[in-house]
Each structure stands twice: as C-alpha cells, then as structure tokens.
C-alpha positions as CSV (number, residue, x, y, z in Angstrom):
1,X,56.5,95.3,125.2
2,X,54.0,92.6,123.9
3,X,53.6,91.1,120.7
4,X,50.5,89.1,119.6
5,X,50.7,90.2,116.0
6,X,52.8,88.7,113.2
7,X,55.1,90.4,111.3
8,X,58.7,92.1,111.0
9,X,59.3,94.6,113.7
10,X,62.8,95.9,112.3
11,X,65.1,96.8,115.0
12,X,64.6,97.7,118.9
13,X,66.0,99.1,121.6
14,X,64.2,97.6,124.8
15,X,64.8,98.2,128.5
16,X,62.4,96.8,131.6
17,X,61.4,98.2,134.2
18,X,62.2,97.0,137.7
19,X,65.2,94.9,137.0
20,X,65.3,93.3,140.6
21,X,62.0,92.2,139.9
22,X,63.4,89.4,138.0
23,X,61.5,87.3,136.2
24,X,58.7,89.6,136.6
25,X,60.3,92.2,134.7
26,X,60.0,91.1,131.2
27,X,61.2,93.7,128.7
28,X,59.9,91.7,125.6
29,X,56.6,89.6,125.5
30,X,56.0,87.4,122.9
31,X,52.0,85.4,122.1
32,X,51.8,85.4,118.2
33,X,50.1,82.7,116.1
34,X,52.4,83.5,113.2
35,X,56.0,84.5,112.2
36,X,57.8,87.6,114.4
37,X,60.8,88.6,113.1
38,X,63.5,91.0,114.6
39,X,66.4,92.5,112.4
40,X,68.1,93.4,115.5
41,X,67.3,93.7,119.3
42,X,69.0,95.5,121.8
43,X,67.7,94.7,125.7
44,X,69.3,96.2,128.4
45,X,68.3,96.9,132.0
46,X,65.5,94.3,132.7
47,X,64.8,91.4,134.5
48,X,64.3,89.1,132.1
49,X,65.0,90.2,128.2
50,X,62.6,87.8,126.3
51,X,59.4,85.7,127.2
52,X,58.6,83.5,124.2
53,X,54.8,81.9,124.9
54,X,54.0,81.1,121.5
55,X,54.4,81.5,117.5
56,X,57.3,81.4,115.3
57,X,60.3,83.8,116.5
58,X,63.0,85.0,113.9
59,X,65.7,87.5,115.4
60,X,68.9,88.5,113.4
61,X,70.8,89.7,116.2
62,X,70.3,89.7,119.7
63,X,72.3,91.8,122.0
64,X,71.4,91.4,125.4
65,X,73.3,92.9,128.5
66,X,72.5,94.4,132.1
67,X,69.6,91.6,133.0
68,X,69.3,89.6,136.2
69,X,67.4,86.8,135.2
70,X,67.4,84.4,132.5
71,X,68.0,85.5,128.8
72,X,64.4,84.3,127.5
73,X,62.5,81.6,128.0
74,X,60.5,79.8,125.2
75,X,58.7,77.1,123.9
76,X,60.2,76.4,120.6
77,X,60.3,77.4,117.0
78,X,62.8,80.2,117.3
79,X,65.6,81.2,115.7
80,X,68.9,83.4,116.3
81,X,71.6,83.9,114.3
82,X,73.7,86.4,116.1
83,X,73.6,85.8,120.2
84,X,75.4,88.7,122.2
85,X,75.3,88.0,125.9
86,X,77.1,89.9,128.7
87,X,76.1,88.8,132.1
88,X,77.2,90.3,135.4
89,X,76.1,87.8,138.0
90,X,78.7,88.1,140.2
91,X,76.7,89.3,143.3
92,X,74.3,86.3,143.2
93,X,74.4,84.5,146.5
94,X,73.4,80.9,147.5
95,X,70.6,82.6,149.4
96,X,69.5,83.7,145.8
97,X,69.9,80.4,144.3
98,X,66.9,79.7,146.6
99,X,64.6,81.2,145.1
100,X,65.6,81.7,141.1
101,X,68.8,80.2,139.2
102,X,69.6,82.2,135.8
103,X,70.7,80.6,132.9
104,X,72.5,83.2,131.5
105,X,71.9,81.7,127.7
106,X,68.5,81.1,128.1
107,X,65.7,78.4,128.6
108,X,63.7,76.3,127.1
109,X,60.8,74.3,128.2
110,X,57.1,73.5,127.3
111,X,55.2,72.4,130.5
112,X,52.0,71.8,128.6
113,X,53.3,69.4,125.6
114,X,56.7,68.0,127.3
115,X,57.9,68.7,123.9
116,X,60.3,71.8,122.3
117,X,61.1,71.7,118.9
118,X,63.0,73.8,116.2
119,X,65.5,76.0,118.2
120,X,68.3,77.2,116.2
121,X,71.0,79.7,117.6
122,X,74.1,79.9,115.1
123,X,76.5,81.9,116.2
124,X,77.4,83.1,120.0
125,X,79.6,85.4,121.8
126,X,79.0,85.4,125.4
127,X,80.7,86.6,128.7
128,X,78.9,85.1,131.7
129,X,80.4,85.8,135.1
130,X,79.4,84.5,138.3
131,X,80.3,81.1,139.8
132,X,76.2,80.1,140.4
133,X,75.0,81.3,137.1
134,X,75.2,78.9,133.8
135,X,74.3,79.0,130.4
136,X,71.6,77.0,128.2
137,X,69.0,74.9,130.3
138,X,66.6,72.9,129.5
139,X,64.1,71.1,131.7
140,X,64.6,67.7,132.8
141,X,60.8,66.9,132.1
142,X,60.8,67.5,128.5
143,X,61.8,66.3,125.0
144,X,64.0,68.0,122.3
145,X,63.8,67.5,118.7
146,X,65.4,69.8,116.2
147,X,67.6,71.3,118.5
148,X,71.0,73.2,117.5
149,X,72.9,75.4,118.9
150,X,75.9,76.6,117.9
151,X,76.0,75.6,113.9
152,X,78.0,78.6,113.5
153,X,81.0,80.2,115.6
154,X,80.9,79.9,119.2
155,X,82.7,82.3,121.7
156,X,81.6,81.4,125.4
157,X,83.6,82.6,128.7
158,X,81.5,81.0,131.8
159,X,82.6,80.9,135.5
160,X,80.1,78.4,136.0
161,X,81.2,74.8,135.8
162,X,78.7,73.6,132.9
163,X,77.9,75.7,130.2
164,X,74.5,73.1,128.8
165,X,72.8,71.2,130.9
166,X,70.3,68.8,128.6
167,X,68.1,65.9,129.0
168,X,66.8,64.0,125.4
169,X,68.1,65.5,122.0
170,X,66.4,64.1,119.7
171,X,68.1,64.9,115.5
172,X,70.0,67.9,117.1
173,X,73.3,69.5,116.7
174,X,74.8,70.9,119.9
175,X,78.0,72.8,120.1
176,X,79.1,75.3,122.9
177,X,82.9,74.9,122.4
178,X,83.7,75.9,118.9
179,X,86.3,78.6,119.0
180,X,86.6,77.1,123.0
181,X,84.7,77.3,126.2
182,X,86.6,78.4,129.2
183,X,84.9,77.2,132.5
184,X,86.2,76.1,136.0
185,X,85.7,72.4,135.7
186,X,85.1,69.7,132.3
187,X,83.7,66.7,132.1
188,X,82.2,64.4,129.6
189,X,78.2,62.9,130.1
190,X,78.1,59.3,130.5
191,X,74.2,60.1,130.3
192,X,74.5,61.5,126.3
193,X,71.6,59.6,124.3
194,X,72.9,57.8,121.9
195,X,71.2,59.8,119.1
196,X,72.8,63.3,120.0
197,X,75.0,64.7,117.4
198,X,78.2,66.6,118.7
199,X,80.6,68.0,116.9
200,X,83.3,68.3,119.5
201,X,83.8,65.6,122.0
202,X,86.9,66.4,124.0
203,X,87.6,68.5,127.1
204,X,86.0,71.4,125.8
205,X,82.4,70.2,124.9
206,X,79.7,70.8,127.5
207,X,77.4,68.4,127.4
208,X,76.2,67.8,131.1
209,X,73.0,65.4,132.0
210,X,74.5,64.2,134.9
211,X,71.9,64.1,137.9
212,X,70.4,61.7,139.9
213,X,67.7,60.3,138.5
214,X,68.3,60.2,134.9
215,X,69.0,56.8,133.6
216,X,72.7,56.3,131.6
217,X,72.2,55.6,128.1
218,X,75.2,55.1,126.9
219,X,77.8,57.3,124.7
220,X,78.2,56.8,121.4
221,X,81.6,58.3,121.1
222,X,82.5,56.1,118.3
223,X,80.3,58.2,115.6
224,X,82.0,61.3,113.5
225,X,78.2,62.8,111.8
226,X,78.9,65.3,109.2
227,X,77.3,68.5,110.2
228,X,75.1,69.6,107.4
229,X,76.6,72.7,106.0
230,X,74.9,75.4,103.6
231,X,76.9,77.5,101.2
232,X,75.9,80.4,99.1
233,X,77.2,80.8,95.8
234,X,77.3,85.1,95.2
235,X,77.3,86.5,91.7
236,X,79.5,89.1,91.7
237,X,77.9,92.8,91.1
238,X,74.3,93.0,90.0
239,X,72.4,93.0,86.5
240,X,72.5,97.1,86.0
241,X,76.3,97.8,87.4
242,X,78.0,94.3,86.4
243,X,81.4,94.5,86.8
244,X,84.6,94.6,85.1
245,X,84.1,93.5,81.3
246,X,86.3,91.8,79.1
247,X,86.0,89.7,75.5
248,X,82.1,90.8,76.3
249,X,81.5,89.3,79.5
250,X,80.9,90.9,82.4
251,X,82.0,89.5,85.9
252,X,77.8,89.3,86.4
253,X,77.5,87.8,83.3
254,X,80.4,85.4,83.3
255,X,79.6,83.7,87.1
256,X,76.1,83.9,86.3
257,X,76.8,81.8,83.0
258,X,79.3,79.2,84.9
259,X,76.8,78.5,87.8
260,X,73.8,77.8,85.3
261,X,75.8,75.4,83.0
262,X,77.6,73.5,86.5
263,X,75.3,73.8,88.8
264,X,74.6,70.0,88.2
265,X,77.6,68.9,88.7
266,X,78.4,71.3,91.9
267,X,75.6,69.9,93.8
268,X,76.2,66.7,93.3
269,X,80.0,67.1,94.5
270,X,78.3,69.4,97.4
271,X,75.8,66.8,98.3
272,X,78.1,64.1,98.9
273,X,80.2,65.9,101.3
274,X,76.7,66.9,103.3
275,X,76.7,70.2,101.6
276,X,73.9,72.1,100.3
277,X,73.9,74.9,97.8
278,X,72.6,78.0,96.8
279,X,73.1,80.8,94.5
280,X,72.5,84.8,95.4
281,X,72.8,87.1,93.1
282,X,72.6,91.0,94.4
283,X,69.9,93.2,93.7
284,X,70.4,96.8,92.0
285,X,69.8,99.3,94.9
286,X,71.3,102.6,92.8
287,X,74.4,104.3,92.5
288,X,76.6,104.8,95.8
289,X,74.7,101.9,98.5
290,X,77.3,99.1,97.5
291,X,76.9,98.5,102.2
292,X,73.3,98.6,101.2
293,X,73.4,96.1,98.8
294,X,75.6,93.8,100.3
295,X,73.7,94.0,103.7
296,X,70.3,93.3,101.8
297,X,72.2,90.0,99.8
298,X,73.3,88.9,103.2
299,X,70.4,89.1,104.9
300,X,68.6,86.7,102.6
301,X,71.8,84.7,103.1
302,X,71.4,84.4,106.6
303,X,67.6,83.6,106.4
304,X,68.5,80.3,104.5
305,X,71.1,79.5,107.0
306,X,74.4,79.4,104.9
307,X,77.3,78.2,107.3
308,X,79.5,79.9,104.5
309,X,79.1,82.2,101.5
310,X,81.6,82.7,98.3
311,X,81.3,86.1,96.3
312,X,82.5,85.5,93.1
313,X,84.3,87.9,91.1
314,X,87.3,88.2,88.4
315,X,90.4,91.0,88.9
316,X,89.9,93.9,86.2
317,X,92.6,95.6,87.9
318,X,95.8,95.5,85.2
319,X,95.2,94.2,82.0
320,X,98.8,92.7,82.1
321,X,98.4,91.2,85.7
322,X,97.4,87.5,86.3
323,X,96.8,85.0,89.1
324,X,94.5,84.0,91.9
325,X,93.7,85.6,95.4
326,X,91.1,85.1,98.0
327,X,90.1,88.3,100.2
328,X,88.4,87.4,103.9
329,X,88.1,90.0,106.9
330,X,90.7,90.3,108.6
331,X,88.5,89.6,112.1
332,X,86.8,87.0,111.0
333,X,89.0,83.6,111.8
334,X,85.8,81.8,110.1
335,X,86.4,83.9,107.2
336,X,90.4,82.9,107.4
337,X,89.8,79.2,107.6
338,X,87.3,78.9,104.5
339,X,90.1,81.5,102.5
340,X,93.0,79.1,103.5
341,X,90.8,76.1,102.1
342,X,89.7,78.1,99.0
343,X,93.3,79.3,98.3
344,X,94.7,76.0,98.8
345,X,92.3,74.4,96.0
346,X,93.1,77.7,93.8
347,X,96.4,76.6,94.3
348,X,95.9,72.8,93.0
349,X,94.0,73.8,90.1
350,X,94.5,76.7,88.6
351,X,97.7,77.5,86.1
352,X,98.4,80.9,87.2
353,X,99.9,82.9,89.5
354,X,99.2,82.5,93.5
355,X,98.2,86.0,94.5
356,X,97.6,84.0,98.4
357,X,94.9,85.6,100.6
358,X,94.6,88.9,101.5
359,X,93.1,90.0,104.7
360,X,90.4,93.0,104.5
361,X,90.0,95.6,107.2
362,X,87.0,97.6,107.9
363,X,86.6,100.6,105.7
364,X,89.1,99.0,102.3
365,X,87.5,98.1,99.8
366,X,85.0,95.1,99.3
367,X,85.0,94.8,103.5
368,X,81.3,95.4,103.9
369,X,80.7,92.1,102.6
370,X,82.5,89.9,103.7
371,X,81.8,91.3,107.7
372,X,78.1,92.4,107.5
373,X,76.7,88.3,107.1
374,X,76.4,85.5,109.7
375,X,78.2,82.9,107.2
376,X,82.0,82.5,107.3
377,X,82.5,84.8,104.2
378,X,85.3,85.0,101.5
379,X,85.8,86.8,98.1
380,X,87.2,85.0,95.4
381,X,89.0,86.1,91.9
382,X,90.6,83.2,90.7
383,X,91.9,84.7,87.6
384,X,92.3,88.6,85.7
385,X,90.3,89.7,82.7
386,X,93.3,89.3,80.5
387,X,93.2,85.6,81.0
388,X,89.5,85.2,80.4
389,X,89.8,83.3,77.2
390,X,91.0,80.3,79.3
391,X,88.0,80.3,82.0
392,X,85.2,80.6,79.2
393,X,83.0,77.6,78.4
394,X,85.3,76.8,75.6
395,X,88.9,77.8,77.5
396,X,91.5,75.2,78.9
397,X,90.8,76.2,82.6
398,X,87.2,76.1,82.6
399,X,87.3,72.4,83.9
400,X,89.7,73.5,86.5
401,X,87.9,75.9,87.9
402,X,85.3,73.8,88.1
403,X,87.9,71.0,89.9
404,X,88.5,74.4,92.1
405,X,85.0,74.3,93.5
406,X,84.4,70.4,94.0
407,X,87.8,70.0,95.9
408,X,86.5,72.8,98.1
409,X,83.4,71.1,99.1
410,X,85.4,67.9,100.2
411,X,87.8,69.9,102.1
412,X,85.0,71.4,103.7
413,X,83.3,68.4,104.5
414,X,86.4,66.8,106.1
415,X,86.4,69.9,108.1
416,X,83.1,70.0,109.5
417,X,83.4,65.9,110.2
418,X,86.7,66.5,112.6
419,X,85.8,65.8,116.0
420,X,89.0,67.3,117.5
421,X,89.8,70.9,116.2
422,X,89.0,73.2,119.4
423,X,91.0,76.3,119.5
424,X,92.6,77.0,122.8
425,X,92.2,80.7,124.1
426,X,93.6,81.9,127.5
427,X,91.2,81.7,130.2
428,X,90.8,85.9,131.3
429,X,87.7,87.8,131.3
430,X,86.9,89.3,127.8
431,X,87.5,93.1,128.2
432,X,84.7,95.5,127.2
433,X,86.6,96.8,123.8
434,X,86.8,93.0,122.7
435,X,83.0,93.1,123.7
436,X,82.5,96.2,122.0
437,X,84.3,94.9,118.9
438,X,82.4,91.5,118.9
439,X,79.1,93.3,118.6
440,X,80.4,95.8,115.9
441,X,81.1,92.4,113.8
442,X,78.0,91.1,114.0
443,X,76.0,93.8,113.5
C-alpha cells in the first residue's frame, strides 16, 4: 500500500507480498507532505512492514508479526504509542547477515540531511528471537535530536546481545529496560554523549555505541534528569449523564468546579516536580456506549502524550458508607504503581476511612477505562456522597484533598527521577497467550 495523501486512515490490516523478498517487500509505503495518522495497524506476512520516506507519521498501535526484515525504516517525525513486535528470526544464518541485518525494532536514518528528528515510541512489548537479529538501530552517520523511546512501559525479550545500538542523541530520552530487558550479554557504553538522558543506568539499560571508530565521550553517570511526565486530570461522567448527585452537585459538576478554582495551584505543585497537566472531560455519546466514550476520552489522552491519567469520581454507592479507594486494572502493573502512590497520599490526607485499592478485571465495572488508554491509568473516589459537605469549597477537607493531589505529583516525580528501579522477570521466551494477552491490553 502507498500513501502520498494526508489524513487519518483508521485501522488496517496489511500483509506483503513475497516475504523472502525482504526489503523489497514493503507492505506499507509512506511519501506524504502532511500528517498520516493510523488508529491501529496490523502487518503480517511481509518483508518489511513500514517504509517511512517522508511527512509526519502518527500510529496508535502497531502490531507487527511474521516479517523478515526490519520493522520500518524512516526518517523522522513519527510517533507510536503502542509497539507490538513478534519476531521469529531464528533461521537467519551468518551467510544472511551478508547481505541484510534486521533490526527487529526498526530503523532510523536520513542519508540526505544526516539528521532524524522527533521519534517518539511510548510503550513496547516485543519478543525478538534469533541470536543475529537486534532491535532499534540507528545509523552511525547521522544525528538524533528529539529522540525517545520508551517514555512509557517497556517489555523487550531479545536473544541478541544489544537491544539499541545509537550514535549522537541529542535532548532525547531513551529507555529499553523499563519493566526489564532480557538479553545474552550487558554492558554499559563508555561512548554515551554526555547530553543523553537515561532513565535507567544499571545492568539492564542498552545503550551500545561501542565500535571502532567512534570517539569516547565520556559518561555522565553522575546526572538523575527528571523525565518530563504528563498527567490528565478526567472529570468523571459527562455534562448530560453526570453522575451520582448529592447536596446538588453532581460528581461532573463537583470535579469540574474543584479543577477550575485549583487548577493554579496544581500546576504549579505539578510543574515543580517536571509534571505537566491537563484536564479531560468526556463527551456525551448517548445512552449504553460508556467503552465508546471512554475509548474516544482516551484517545485524545494519548494524542497529548499523558504518561498517566486520573478519573475522578465520588462513591454514591451507600449513603451511610464512607472512605477512600483507588480502582486500577488488574493487568496493568503501571496502573498498580500510580494506585499505590495515589492511595498512599489518600491515606495521609484524608480523615476517612481507607477503602485501599481495588484491582479491576476485564468485563467489572468501570474496567474499560482504565485498560483501553496508553497512560498508566487509575480511578479515584476519595470520599462518599454522604460526606460531601466536608469536600465542598467551603468543607474542612477541601484543603486536603487538594494536599492529596500535590503530594501525588512529588511522589511521582521522585519516581520518574530514580535511576535504579528495574523490575527483574525470568529470562524464558514469552508464550503466545502472554502475547495474545499483551495485544488484547493495548488495543
């Protein structure tokens, strides 16, 4: 298929041709002069999935499998936030190597401007097998500016011995070893420019420069950058169907009210822990499509780039209940960290009762939401519509709720600034239900 057209294509199912052509076998073609934006692509049985010559690229998900050549290769000016990759390169042979060497996760170079800029890929789950096939690449010739990869979760299982191979990163943000990398052999660059910003710098952070003729610049290993992080605020319900109401306010009303009077002081607690915000409220889509509202909400979520989103709501359940709980998906160990944080400022602030967090599998209530976005998402209710009195403008834990949200932010900051936090996961091939399961999430 080519592309020389702007616009939003929706979603696609693509498959090549002559997948031992290789290279030559490109299921997906892209020349444009403007913005091409994919919900979701699904590209199987090709040689390579994606040539990107030219224009702005947008793709939601991703799902790539049965290929034999690179991923895509591309110039610059994409952007992917959900990366599904199973490669079977098992069967390449050092008499193959001769003649073409996949990168599994893609490449990117720009022979004609020695330049590639903006690249974004947030979140990545990948199962790459075969000893002589790696992952990201990117040419030894060119310059990198505005690079990041992995700003979100990242699952990577690689038989090859370096996951990223790099040159000069220029104000990027790489990270391959996020929830852990398992490869056959680690080691640290002494060749890292000194303006690189990595997040993990330990055993399991795949930075490799390490040939010949580059020139060592140095590590600056002495550095802890905060990564920028974005988090959406969610209204709870929408303007027509608002909610649970009580003393006249609505849970629409009531979180649209407390975001509009704090907003101030929110981003400026935010800020200072290198967070940005921004509020989402959901859009009316008629009785019965609560998946398609929630889908539609996070979908403009995802195109700003939250790292995290909060749906805010109060419990109408009992009118004699009261307390605090945080709801996360119960596959999502994103989702689990930022409800452990949340709760635990819940916990310091409020005067009520500790309902804890409460995992959400598909198919209960309220699941679609915090499963169908890219962000790390949790639901929050810190109190019942009994005790609404206190949380008004006027009530005694208005302030603390406020206190809730700013002690958030700085325990999110201090997590996003750790240099040290890789999760350990047993080093065995990923089998196809956990595949299966994987893409089912991120869909």
């Amino acid at each position: 298929m080519f592309i020389d057209n702007p616009g939003n294509y929706g979603s696609l199912y693509l498959t090549g041709k002559d997948p031992a052509a290789r290279q030559n076998d490109v299921a997906l073609r892209i020349r444009s002069q403007g913005r091409v934006v994919f919900d979701k692509l699904i590209i199987r049985d090709c040689g390579m999935p994606i040539r990107h010559e030219s224009g702005d690229l947008y793709i939601h998900t991703l799902d790539a499998a049965r290929f034999t050549a690179d991923l895509l290769n591309s110039t610059g000016n994409i952007e992917i936030f959900n990366l599904i990759v199973d490669f079977d390169g098992t069967n390449f042979t050092w008499e193959d190597y001769k003649g073409i060497h996949p990168d599994a996760l893609g490449q990117f170079f720009d022979h004609k401007t020695g330049v590639v800029r903006n690249v974004k890929i947030h979140n990545i789950y990948a199962r790459i097998r075969g000893e002589l096939i790696q992952g990201f690449m990117l040419s030894e010739t060119d310059q990198y500016t505005n690079f990041h990869i992995g700003t979100g979760s990242v699952d990577i299982e690689i038989d090859y011995k370096y996951a990223f191979s790099a040159n000069t990163l220029e104000d990027s943000y790489v990270n391959v070893g996020d929830c852990g990398v398992r490869i056959l052999d680690k080691k640290l660059s002494d060749y890292t420019s000194g303006n690189v910003e990595i997040e993990r710098h330990s055993s399991a952070q795949l930075i490799n420069t390490d040939f010949p003729y580059y020139r060592p610049r140095g590590r600056n290993m002495n550095t802890t950058p905060i990564k920028k992080t974005k988090v959406a605020l969610i209204v709870g319900h929408n303007d027509v169907s608002q909610g649970a109401v009580r003393q006249g306010q609505s849970e629409f009303k009531y979180w649209g009210d407390f975001f509009l009077e704090h907003m101030g002081v929110l981003n400026s607690s935010a800020a200072a822990n290198g967070i940005e915000l921004k509020v989402f409220k959901r859009k009316y889509h008629g009785s019965r499509t609560y998946g398609t509202e929630m889908r539609e909400v996070h979908k403009r979520i995802d195109e700003w780039g939250a790292d995290t989103s909060v749906e805010c709501h109060y419990n109408g359940f009992h009118s004699k209940a009261e307390g605090h709980e945080v709801l996360h998906f119960n596959k999502s160990k994103g989702g689990k960290i930022i409800a452990e944080l949340m709760d635990q400022c819940m916990d310091m602030w409020l005067d009520n009762k500790d309902r804890n967090r409460k995992p959400v599998s598909q198919g209960e209530s309220g699941s679609t939401g915090l499963r169908v976005g890219g962000s790390r998402s949790v639901l929050i209710e810190p109190f019942f519509g009994q005790e609404i009195g206190e949380f008004k403008s006027s009530g005694t834990q208005r302030q603390n709720l406020v206190n809730v949200f700013k002690t958030f932010f700085k325990k999110l900051g201090e997590l996003n600034s750790k240099t040290n936090n890789v999760t350990t996961i047993p080093n065995s091939y990923l089998t196809d239900a956990e595949l299966e399961l994987a893409i089912e999430l991120l869909s």
